[in-house]
Every structure is written in structure tokens, then in C-alpha cells.
matplotlib code that plots the C-alpha trace (Angstrom):
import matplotlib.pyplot as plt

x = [-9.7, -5.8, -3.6, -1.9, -2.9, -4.0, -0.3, 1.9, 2.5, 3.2, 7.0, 6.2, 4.1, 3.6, 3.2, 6.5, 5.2, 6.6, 9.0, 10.3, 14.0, 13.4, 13.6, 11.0, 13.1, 10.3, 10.8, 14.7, 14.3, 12.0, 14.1, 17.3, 15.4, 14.0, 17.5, 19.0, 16.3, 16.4, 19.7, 19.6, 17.0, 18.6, 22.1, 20.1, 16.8, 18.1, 20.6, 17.4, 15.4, 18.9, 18.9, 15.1, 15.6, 18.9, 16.4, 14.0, 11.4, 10.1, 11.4, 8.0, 7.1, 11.1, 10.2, 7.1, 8.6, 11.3, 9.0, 7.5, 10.1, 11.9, 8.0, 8.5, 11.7, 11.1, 8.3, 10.8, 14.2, 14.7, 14.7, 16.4, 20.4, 21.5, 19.3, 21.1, 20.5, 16.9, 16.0, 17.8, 16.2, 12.5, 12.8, 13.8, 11.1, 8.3, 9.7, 9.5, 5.8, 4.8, 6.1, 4.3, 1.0, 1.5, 0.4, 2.6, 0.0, 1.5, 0.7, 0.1, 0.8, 4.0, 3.5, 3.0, 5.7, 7.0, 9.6, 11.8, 10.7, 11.0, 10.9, 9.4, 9.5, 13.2, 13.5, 13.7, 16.5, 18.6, 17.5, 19.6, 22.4, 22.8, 23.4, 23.6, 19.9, 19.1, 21.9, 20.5, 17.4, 18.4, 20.3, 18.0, 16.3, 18.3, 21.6, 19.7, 19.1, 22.0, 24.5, 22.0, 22.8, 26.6, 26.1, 24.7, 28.1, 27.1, 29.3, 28.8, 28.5, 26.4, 24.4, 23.8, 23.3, 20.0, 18.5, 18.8, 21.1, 24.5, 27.8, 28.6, 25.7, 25.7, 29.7, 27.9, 24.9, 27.5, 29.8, 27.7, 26.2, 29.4, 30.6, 27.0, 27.2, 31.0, 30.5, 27.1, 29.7, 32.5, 30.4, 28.8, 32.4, 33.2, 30.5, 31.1]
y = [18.5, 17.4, 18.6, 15.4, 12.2, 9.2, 7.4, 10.4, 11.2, 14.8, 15.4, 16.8, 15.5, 17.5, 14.8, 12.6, 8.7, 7.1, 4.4, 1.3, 2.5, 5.6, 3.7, 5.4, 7.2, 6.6, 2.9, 3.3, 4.5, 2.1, -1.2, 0.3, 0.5, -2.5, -3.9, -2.5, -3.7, -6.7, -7.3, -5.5, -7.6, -10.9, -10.0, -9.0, -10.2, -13.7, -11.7, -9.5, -12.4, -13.9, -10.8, -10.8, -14.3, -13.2, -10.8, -13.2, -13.6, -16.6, -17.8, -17.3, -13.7, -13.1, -13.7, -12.2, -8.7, -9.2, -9.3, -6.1, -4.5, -5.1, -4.0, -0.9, -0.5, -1.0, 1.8, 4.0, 2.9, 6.2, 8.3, 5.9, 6.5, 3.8, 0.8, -1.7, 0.4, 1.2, -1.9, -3.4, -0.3, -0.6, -4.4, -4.3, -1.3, -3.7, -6.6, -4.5, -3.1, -6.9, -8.3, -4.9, -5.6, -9.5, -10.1, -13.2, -16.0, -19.8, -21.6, -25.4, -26.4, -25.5, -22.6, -23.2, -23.0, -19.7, -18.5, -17.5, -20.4, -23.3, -26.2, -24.7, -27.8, -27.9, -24.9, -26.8, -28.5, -25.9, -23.6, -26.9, -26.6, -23.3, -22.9, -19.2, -18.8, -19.9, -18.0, -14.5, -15.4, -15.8, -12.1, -8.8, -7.3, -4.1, -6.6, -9.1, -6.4, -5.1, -8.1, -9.1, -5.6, -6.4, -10.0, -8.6, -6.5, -3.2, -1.3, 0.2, 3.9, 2.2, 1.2, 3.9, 5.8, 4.0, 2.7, 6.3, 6.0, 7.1, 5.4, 4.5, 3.1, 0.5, -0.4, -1.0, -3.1, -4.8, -5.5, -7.0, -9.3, -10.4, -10.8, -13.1, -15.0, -16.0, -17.0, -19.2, -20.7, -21.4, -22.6, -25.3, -26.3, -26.4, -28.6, -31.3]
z = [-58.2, -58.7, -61.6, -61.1, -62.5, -60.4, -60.2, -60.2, -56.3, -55.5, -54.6, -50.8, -48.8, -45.6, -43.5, -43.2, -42.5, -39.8, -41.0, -38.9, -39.8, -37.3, -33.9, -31.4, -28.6, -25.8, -26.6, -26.4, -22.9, -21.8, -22.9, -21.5, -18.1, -17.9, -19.4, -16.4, -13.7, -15.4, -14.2, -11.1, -10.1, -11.3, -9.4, -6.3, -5.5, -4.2, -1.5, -0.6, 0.8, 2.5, 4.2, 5.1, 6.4, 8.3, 9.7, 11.2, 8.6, 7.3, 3.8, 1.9, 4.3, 2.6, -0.9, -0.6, 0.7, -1.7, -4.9, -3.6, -2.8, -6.4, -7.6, -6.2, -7.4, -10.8, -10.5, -9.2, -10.6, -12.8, -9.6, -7.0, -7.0, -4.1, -5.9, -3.5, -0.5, -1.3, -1.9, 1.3, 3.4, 2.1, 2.5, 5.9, 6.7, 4.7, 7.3, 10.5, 9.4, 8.7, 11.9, 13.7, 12.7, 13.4, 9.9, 9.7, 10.4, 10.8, 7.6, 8.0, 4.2, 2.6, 0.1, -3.2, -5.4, -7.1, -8.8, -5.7, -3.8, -6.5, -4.5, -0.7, 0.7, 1.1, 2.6, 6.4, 4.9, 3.9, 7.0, 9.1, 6.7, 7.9, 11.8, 11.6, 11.5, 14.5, 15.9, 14.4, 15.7, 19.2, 19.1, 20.2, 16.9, 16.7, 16.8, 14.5, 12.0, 12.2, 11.8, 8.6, 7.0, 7.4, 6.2, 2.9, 2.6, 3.7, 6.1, 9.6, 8.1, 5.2, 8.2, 10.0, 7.2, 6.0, 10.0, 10.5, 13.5, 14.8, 13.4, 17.0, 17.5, 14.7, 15.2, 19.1, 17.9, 15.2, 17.9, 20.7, 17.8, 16.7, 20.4, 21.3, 18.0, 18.4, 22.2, 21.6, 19.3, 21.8, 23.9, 21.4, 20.5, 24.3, 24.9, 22.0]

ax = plt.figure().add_subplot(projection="3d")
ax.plot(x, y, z, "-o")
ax.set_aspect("equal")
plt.show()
């Protein structure tokens, strides 16, 4: 039974109710991530599947690995502090796994289209816009690989650092791919 009669409300309750004016700090975290991957992603995920291409995938096998990749990213992107790096090295590891277990089948029909791929079928045409693709493809992998990491701005320690290997030993892989790329060139202006 209450002293108090049915309108009057006691003074303290001791329960404070939640009110909208109190923002939720969980939820304050959460938007500011996905804030930042959102434009993480939006600066970086068309330069990942350049650099998968440069690497001697296929344009959908690219965008496929790159949506993966930037998957995983997002799962991980309060831990990761190299987000360019990461994403660049765990592409390129995704690309190297793919092309090891020959999962890249020929497709007959162009895929569909996607949000990375909006119009697929004129990927052939830009492909013969660009005559360094062809060149990349021609060079040894380690090279190829290589060269694509420096195309995407990274340098030869930045290199070495995330393939694992000496700095020597990327300026040497850099080098020789520079040195074949600029001479299949001569020689095409040579022969014209």
C-alpha cells in the first residue's frame, strides 16, 4: 500500500530511465568506425583491385579479392595500424592463394554487374587503353608483384617490409622490372 496518492510521483526513483538526450557510448564507437572505414574504403578499394590487376588477376578475380579483403578489414579495423598496408598485403596473399589452387576458372559470359564492376563489359576496353598490363604480365611474378606494389605508391623498404623479404632484394626485383618494362618499350618505339 502507498502513502502517496495515485498522481503524486515519489521524488526518487531508483531507477534513472534512459532518455534519448544521453547518447549511448557503444553506439558512438561504432559510427565513428564505420565513419572511418567508410572512407578508408571509399579512398582505397578502387587502387586495391588496380593493384590486383597490375598483379595479374583478372578484373572480376580483382574485385572479388578486393571486397574480401576490405570485409576483413572492416572486422578487424580497430586492431590493424598499417590499414593501407594490410589491405595491400592480404590482397596480394588472397591473389597468390587463388592463382595456387588454380581456382580462377575461364568464364564465357561477362560477369554480372556489381558495384566495383559497373559496366564489366568494358573492361577489354579499358584493359587496351592501358599498354602497361600486358607489359606486367609478361615480367616474372616476383618482378610483376613487385613493380604492382610500387605502382600503388609504396616504397622499396615498404616492400620488403610486408613480402617479407630483404630491402636488397626488392630494389633487385624493382629494378630488373623497371629495366625489362622500359626495354620492351624501346624496342616497340624502335620498331614503329
Amino acid at each position: 500500500m502507498s502513502i502517496h496518492e495515485p498522481g503524486d510521483a515519489p521524488e526518487h526513483s531508483a531507477v534513472a530511465p534512459a532518455t534519448r538526450d544521453q547518447p549511448d557510448p557503444r553506439h558512438d564507437l561504432r559510427h565513428a568506425k564505420d565513419e572511418a572505414f567508410s572512407a578508408f574504403y571509399r579512398a582505397t578499394v578502387r587502387s586495391l583491385v588496380g593493384f590486383l590487376i597490375n598483379q595479374g588477376a583478372r578484373v572480376h578475380v580483382a574485385a572479388d579479392i578486393a571486397q574480401d579483403t576490405m570485409l576483413s578489414a572492416y572486422e578487424r579495423w580497430d586492431t590493424i595500424d598499417q590499414p593501407r598496408a594490410w589491405i595491400h598485403t592480404v590482397a596480394s596473399r588472397a591473389l597468390l592463394r587463388r592463382i595456387a589452387s588454380c581456382e580462377e576458372q575461364p568464364v564465357e559470359q561477362v560477369p554480372a554487374p556489381t558495384s566495383l564492376l559497373a559496366h564489366p563489359d568494358a573492361i577489354a576496353a579499358w584493359e587496351a587503353r592501358h599498354d602497361l598490363l600486358p607489359l606486367l604480365h609478361s615480367l616474372p611474378p616476383r618482378q610483376r608483384q613487385v613493380l604492382a606494389w610500387s605502382l600503388s605508391g609504396f616504397t622499396p623498404g615498404d616492400i620488403a617490409e610486408q613480402l617479407g623479404m630483404s630491402d636488397d632484394a626488392a630494389r633487385a626485383s624493382l629494378y630488373k622490372a623497371r629495366r625489362a618494362v622500359a626495354e620492351t618499350i624501346r624496342g616497340r618505339e624502335e620498331g614503329q
